[in-house]
N, C-alpha and C positions, 0 to 999 in steps of 0.2 A: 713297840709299834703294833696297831694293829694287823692282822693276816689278811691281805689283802686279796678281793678274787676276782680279777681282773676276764671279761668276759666282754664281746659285742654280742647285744643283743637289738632286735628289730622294738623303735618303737614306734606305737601308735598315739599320733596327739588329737582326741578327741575333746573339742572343746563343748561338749552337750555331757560331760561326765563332772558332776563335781567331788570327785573321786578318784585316786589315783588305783590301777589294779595289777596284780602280778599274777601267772599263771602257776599252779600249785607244782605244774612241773621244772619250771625255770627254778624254784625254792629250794623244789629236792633236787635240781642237776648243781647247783653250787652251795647246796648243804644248809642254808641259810636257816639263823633260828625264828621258829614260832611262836609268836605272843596271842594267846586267848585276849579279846577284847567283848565288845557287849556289840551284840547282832548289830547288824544294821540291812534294811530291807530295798534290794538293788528291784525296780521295775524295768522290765525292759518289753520287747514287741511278740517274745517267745515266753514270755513268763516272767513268775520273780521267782526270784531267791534270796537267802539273806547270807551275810558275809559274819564268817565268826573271829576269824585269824589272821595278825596282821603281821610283817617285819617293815623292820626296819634298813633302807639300802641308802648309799652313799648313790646316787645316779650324776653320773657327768654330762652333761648338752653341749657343746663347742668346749668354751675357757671356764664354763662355770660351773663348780661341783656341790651339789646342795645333800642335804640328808631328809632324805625325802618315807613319809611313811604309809606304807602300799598294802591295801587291801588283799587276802592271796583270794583267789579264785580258784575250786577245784575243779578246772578242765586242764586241756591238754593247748590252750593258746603258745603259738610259737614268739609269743611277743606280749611287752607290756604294754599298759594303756594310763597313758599319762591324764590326768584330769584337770581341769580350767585353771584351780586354784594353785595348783604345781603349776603349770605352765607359767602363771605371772614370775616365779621364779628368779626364772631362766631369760627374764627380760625377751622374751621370743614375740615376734610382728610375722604374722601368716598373711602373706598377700595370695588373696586366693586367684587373681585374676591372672595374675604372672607365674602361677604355683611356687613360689617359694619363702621360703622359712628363713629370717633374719634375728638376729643376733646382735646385740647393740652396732645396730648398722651394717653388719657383715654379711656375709650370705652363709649358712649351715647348709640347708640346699636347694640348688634352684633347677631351673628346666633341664639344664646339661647334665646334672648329677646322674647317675650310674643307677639302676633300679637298684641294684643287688648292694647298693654304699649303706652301711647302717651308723648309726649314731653309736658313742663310746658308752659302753655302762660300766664303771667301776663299782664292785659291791665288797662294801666291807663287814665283817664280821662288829657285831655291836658288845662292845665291850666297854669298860670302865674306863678307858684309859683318855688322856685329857687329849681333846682337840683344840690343834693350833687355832686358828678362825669359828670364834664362834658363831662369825655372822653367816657361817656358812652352815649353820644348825637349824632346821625348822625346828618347830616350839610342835614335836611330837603330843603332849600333852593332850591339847584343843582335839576331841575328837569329834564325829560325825554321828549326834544320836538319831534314830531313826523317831518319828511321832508315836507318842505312849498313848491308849487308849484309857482315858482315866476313870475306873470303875468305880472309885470314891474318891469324893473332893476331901481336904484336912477342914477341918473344923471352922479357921480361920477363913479359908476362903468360901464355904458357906455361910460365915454370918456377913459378910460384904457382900456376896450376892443376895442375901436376904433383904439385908437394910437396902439394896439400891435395884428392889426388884422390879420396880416398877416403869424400872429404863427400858427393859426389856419387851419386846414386842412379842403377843402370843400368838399372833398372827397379821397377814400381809392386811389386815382391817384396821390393827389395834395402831392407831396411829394418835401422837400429840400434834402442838401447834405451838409451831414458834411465836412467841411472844413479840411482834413485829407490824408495823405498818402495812396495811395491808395490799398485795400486788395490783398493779393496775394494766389492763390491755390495753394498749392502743393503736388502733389502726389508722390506714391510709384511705378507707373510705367507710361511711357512715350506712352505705347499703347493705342489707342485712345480707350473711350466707347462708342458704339456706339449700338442702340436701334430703331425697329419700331415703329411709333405711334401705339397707343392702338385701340383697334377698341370701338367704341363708339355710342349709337343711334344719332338718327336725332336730337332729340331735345338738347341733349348733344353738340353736333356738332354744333349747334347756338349759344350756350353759350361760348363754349370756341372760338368759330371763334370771338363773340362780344368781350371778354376778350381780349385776343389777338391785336384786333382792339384798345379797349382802352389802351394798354400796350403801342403799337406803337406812339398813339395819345399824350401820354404822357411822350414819351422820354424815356423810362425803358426800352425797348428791341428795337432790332434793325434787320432788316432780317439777315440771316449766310448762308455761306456755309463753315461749322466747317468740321471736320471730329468724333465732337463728339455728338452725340446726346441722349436725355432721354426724355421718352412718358410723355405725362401729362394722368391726369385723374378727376375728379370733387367728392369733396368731402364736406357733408353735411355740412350747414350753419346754425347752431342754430338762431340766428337772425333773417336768411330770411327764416324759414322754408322749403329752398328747397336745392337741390344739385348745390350749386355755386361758388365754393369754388377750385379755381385752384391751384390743386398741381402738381409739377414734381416729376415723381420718380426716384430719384437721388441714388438709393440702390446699383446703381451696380460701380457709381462712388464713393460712399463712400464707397465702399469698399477697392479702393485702393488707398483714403486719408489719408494724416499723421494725427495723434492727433495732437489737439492742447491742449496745455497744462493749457491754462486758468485755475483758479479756480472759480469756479461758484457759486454763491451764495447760501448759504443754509435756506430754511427755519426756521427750527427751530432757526437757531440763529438770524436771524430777527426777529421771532416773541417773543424771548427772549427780546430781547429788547424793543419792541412795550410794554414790559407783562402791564407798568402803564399809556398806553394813554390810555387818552379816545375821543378825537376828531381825526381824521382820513383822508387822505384825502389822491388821487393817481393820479399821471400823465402817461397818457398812450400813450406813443409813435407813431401816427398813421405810418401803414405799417413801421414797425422799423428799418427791413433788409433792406429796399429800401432806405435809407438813407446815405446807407454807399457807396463809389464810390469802383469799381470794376476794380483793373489794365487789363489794355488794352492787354496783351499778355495773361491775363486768362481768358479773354470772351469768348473765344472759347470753353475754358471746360466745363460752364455752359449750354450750347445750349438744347433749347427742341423743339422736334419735334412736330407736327400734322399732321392733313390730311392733311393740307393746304403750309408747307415748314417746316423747319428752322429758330429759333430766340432765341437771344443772348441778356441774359441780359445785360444793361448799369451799374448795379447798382447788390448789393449783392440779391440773390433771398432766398425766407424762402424750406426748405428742405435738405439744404447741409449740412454735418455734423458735420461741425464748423461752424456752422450759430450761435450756441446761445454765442460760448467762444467768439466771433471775436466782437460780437455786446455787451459785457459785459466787455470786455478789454476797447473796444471804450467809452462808458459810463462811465466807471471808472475813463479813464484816463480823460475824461472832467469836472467831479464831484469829481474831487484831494481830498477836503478837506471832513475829516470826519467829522461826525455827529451823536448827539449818541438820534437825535428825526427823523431817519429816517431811510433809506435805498436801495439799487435798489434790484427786482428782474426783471430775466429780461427786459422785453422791459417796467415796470411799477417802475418809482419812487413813495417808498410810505411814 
């Protein structure tokens, strides 16, 4: 039989860690062996760090004993920190409103419980020797790589980005066109909307005069003389930290656009589905709306003004108010077949 080193210790069940952690001194107070493993990089609100050394401990929760494998951490924590993907475990339901922590239906602990009550940790010594219940074995193996900086591609995966380089966009200009009947607007009333440019500083004024310039440059708008126009204005760029970000406000023409009736994708039932991957990965549509071709008798309606004239999109613009059904139908109808390891939300297949 294994030497068993039966211990209570405090745990902490933080379901924001997908990570289980032990503190380097709970390891050395019951002697526990260390396995080198390959870094992994913990972010947290005081910094990071990266974790090099794992063991492996038998951890008890009420009736259920798993073999669970825990990151060590060198501080001096009086207590371990169990992490999301251990928790599913232990079959544990956290009702935060009632504060307590259930158990295939039982209570572990609820509002009466005792501050000072701690949960059991049974830790055993990891040895060869055969266990009874396998199922009571996590699959140690499956480890947590942290993202590799890849400073050369393999050969192979250069010559597939070569042959299909052309998918790729060189910038938020470099846009195709889907191959599709082309969108139509239609309204609630036939009177035109029409709008001043907005007044705007100087330096504002450069930026969109340069936008503009590259809109032109790249086939997406074209000069007008519409009878309908809507101001633009520059709106904050998380990315480029600054205000660059050209939107049209289109508020007064959606207002007397018809719905379109698309159903839109929902959240939650994507991520219902996603609930047992664990590898992940997202295609992101560059400039999405500009992809879609814009019939030629509704370019007029689109038109936005500046200081500088008049100009008409070629192509669908982002602000109209069936910009997301029109670009979600289009995707749909191209991606026919379902799939039950995926999904679109908007302009991102994930």
């Amino acid at each position: 039989m294994p030497h068993t080193l039966l211990d209570n210790v405090n745990i902490v069940i933080d379901t924001g860690y997908t990570l289980s952690v032990i503190s380097a001194d709970i390891v050395n107070k019951l002697n526990l062996p260390r396995q080198h493993t390959r870094p992994v990089r913990v972010n947290q609100a005081h910094g990071n760090f990266q974790l090099t050394q794992i063991c492996d401990v038998y951890l008890q929760i009420g009736q259920i004993t798993k073999r669970i494998m825990m990151y060590i951490i060198e501080n001096h924590l009086p207590y371990i920190i169990l992490g999301l993907p251990d928790c599913s475990l232990y079959k544990l339901v956290i009702d935060c409103d009632k504060n307590e922590i259930l158990q295939n239906g039982k209570y572990i602990i609820n509002q009466h419980t005792k501050r000072n009550n701690q949960m059991s940790l049974h830790i055993q010594e990891n040895t060869n020797n055969k266990v009874d219940n396998q199922d009571d074995i996590v699959n140690t193996s499956e480890e947590i790589f942290s993202p590799l900086i890849v400073k050369q591609l393999s050969p192979p995966i250069l010559s597939l980005l070569s042959k299909y380089s052309h998918v790729f966009s060189k910038n938020k200009y470099d846009v195709a066109k889907i191959r599709i009947e082309p969108t139509r607007i239609n309204l609630t009333s036939d009177l035109p909307v029409s709008q001043r440019a907005y007044r705007t500083s100087a330096t504002e004024e450069v930026e969109i005069n340069k936008q503009v310039k590259n809109l032109l440059a790249a086939g997406l708008i074209r000069e007008s003389n519409s009878c309908y126009s809507s101001p633009v204005t520059l709106a904050y760029k998380r990315d480029e930290m600054k205000k660059t970000r050209l939107c049209i406000d289109y508020r007064k023409l959606n207002a007397i656009c018809k719905t379109d009736a698309e159903p839109l994708p929902r959240i939650d039932t994507l991520l219902d589905k996603l609930t047992n991957a664990k590898i992940f990965s997202t295609l992101d549509l560059a400039s999405g709306y500009w992809h879609i071709p814009l019939h030629e008798k509704d370019k007029e309606k689109l038109v936005f003004v500046t200081s500088e004239g008049l100009y008409e999109f070629q192509v669908f613009p982002f602000g109209f108010r069936n910009a997301p059904a029109i670009f979600n139908r289009t995707i749909r109808r191209i991606l026919r077949y379902p799939t039950t390891f995926g999904g679109l939300f908007l302009n991102n297949d994930i």
